[in-house]
N, C-alpha and C positions, 0 to 999 in steps of 0.2 A: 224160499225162492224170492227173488228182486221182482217189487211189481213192474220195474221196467221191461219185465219180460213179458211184460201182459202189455207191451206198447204196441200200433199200430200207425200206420200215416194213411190215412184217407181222403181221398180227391172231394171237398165241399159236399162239389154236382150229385155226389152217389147219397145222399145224406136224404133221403124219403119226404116228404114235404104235407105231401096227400096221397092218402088212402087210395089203392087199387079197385078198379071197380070190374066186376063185382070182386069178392072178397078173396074166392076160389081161385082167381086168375093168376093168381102171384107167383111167382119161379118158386124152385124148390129142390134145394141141393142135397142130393142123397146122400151120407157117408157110413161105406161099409167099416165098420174098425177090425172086425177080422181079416179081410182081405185089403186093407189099405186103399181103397178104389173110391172115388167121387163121379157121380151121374149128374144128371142136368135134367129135371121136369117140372111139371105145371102142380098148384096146390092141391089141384081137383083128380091130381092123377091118386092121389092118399091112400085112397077104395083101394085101388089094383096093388098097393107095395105091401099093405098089411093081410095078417094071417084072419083066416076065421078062429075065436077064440081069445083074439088079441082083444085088449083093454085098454082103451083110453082115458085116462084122467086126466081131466080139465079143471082149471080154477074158477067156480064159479061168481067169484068177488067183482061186485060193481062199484065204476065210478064215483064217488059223488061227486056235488059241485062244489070243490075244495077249496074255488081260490075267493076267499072273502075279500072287503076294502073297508077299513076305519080311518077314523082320522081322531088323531091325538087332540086336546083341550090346548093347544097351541093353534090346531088349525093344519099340523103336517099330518100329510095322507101317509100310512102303511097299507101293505098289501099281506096277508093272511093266507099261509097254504096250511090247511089242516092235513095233519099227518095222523094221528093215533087217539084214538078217546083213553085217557085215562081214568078216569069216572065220571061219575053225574055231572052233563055241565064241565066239566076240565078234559081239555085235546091241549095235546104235545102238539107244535104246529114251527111250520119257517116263517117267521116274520122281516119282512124286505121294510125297511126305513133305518132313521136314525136317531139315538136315544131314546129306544123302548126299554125302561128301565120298569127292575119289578115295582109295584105299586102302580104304576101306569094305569090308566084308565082308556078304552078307547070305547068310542061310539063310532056303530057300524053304518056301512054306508050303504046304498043301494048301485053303488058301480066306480068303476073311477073319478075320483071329480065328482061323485052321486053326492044325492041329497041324504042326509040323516036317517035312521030308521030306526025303530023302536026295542032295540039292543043292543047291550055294551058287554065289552069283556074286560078283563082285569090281568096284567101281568102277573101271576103270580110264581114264577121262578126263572130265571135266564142259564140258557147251556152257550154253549159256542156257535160262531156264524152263523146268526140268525138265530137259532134255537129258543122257541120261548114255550113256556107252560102259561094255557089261557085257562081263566074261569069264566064262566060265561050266563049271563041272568033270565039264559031263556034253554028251552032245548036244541042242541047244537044241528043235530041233521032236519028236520025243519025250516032251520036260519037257512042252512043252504039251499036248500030247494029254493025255497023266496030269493034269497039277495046274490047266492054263491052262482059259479060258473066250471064250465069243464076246465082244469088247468092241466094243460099239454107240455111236453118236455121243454126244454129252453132253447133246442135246436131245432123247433119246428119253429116256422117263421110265417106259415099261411095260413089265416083263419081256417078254423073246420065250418061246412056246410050245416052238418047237422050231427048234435053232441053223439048220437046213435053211436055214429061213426067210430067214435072212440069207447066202446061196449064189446065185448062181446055177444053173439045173438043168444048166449045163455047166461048172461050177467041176469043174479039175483037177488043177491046177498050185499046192502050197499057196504061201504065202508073201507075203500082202496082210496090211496089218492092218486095211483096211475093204472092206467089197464095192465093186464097181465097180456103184452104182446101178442105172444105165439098163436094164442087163441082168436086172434081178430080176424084168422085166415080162415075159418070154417065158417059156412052158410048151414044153414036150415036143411037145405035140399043135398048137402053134403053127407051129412051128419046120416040126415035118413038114408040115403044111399050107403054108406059106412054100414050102416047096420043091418041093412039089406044083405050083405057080404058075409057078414055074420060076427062082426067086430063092434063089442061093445061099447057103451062109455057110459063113466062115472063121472062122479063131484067132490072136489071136495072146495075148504075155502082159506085163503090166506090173506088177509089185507096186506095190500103191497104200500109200506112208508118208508121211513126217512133213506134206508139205505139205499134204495132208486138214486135218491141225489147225493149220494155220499161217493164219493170217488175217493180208492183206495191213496192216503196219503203218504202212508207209512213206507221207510225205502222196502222192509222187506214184508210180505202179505200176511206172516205171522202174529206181526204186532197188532194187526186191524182189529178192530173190537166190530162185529157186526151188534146193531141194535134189534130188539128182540120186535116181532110181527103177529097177532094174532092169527091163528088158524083153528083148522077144525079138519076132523076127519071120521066120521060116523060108522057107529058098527055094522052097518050095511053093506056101506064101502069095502069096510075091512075084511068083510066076510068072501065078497068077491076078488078083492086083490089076491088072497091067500088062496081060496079055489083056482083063482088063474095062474097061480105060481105051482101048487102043486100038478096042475094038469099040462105043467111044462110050456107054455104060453107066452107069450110077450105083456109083461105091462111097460105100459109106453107111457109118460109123464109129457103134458101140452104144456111147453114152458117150464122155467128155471123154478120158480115157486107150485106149482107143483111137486114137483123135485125136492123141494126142501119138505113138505106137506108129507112126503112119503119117507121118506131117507129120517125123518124124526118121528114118525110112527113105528120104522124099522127098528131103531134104537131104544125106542122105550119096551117093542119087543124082548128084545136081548138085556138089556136091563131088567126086565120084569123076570126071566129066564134064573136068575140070582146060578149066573155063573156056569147054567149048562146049554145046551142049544136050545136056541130058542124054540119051540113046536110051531109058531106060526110068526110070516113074515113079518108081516105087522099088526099093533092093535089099535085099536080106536083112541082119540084122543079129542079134548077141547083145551087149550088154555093159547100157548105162544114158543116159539121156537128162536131162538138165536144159531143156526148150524151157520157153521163159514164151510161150505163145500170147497176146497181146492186139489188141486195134483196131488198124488195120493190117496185120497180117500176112497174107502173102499165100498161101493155100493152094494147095498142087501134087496132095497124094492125094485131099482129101474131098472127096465133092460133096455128101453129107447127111448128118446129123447127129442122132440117139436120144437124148435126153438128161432129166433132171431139173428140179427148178425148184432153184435152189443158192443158199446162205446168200451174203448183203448183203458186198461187199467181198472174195470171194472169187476165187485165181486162176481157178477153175472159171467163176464167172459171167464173167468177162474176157474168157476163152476162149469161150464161147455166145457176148460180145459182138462177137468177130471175126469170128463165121461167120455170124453171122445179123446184124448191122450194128447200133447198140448202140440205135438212135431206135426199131427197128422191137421189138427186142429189148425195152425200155423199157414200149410197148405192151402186148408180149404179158406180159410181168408184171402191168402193172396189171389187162387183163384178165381175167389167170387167178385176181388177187387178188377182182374183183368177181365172179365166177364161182363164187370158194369153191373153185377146185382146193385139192387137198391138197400139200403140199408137204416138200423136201427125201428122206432114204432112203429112205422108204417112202412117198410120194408121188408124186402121176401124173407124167406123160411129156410132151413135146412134138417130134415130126417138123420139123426145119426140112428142107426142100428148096430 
């Protein structure tokens, strides 16, 4: 497929700014894909549409405070988005300035235009647009908490009040450099209501990096090389997903990376199966996944899907377009365009079932 079929045109105004308050509040666009049918409700209606028995899986992956500031032994400031640990001390990261060449030395600042602080990193490999491999002479999440900040998409344009805000209320696990969306629309008092209902929820964890800022460049989606994301998925988890599958049940995935979280614990099922049906949906795993979900793909774990409205071209939107089928999917964008939903991080929600 041509990623220009993954284009959209969107009015600025509908582009989400700041966070809904409270969190629950937020529209929420239901789409049936057997029946073809789109509804129109509130976050908080969630309780009333799901089943008793259903399971929720959430990405429990927190923020860090990704976006550092150094400045080169010339005296030029760079700005530092840490993306992925590589090892002790070395994160893959996007570096904004100019001539950050490997061997480079930078000394860390305490803000923009900040004073000096008593850690330096080392270019130790360069990739494309931006792309650097830093080594680093102290421990890396640490530095952030001191010197680092929340760093927000590039189309949000209004400081945040308070970092929370871009958390979810069950971020535990640091090590994302953006929030996992979908999840920002659930409260505490949600959650426990949901499970009063009798509908569960899990965790599991994906740090969400580079591919967030990677917009699909390639003309046709095939060629895209997705870069690979730590995750995890514990045999607790797995034990539950699988009882909820065989007891005929909804597992429902909060968010596109969840999705990936399950749909590769599916796969290493059937892979582990050496060639017969799998016995169980999925199984536990720790290491990193590179899946490129698109049209076509056939899903083994999700049966629903929480999600956001996502930027034109985007592996994300690709992915909604496989679950939800890309004509119906098409729809529900234009309708939510004429509706006036708000969109992208901090923007409403839609339930596909």
């Amino acid at each position: 497929m041509k990623t220009a079929d993954f284009d959209y045109d969107l009015p600025p105004e509908l582009i989400a700014q700041t966070p809904i308050e409270p969190r629950d509040a937020s529209r929420l666009m239901v789409i049936d894909r057997d029946r073809h049918e789109i509804s129109h409700r509130r976050f908080f209606d969630l309780a009333d549409i799901l089943g008793p028995g259903d399971l929720l899986i959430h990405n429990q992956s927190r923020v860090i405070p990704a976006r550092l500031f150094a400045r080169k032994p010339t005296g030029g400031q760079v700005e530092i988005l840490l993306l992925k640990e590589r090892a002790e001390h070395v994160w893959e990261t996007l570096v904004g300035g100019k001539r950050v060449r490997q061997g480079l030395e930078l000394t860390l600042t305490d803000g923009p235009e900040g004073d000096p602080i008593d850690a330096r990193a080392t270019v130790i490999e360069e990739g494309e647009r931006g792309q650097r491999v830093l080594r680093f002479d102290r421990p890396v999440l640490p530095l952030a908490e001191e010197a680092g900040s929340t760093p927000l998409p590039p189309y949000i344009h209004e400081p945040l009040a308070d970092d929370e805000r871009y958390q979810t209320v069950y971020a535990r696990t640091p090590g994302s450099a953006a929030a996992p969306t979908a999840g920002l629309h659930f409260t505490a008092e949600l959650l426990h209501r949901i499970h009063d209902m009798g509908v569960r929820s899990a965790f599991v964890t994906l740090h969400v990096g580079l591919d967030t800022f990677t917009p699909v460049r390639e003309e046709r989606i095939e060629a895209h090389q997705m870069h690979t994301e730590r995750c995890s998925l514990s045999p607790e988890v797995a034990r539950q997903i699988n009882e909820t599958k065989l007891a005929g049940k909804c597992v429902i995935a909060v968010g596109t990376t969840s999705v990936r979280v399950l749909e590769t614990a599916a796969q290493r099922a059937v892979e582990n199966s050496q060639g017969g049906c799998p016995a169980l949906t999925v199984e536990a795993f720790e290491g990193s996944t590179d899946l490129f979900i698109r049209p076509g793909y056939d899903f083994r774990a999700v049966d629903g899907l929480i999600t956001n409205f996502h930027l034109p071209r985007s592996t994300l939107l690709m992915l909604v377009s496989a679950f939800a089928g890309k004509e119906l999917l098409d729809r529900a964008y234009a309708e939510a365009i004429e509706r006036e939903y708000r969109f992208y991080s901090f923007g409403d929600a839609m339930l596909i079932l």
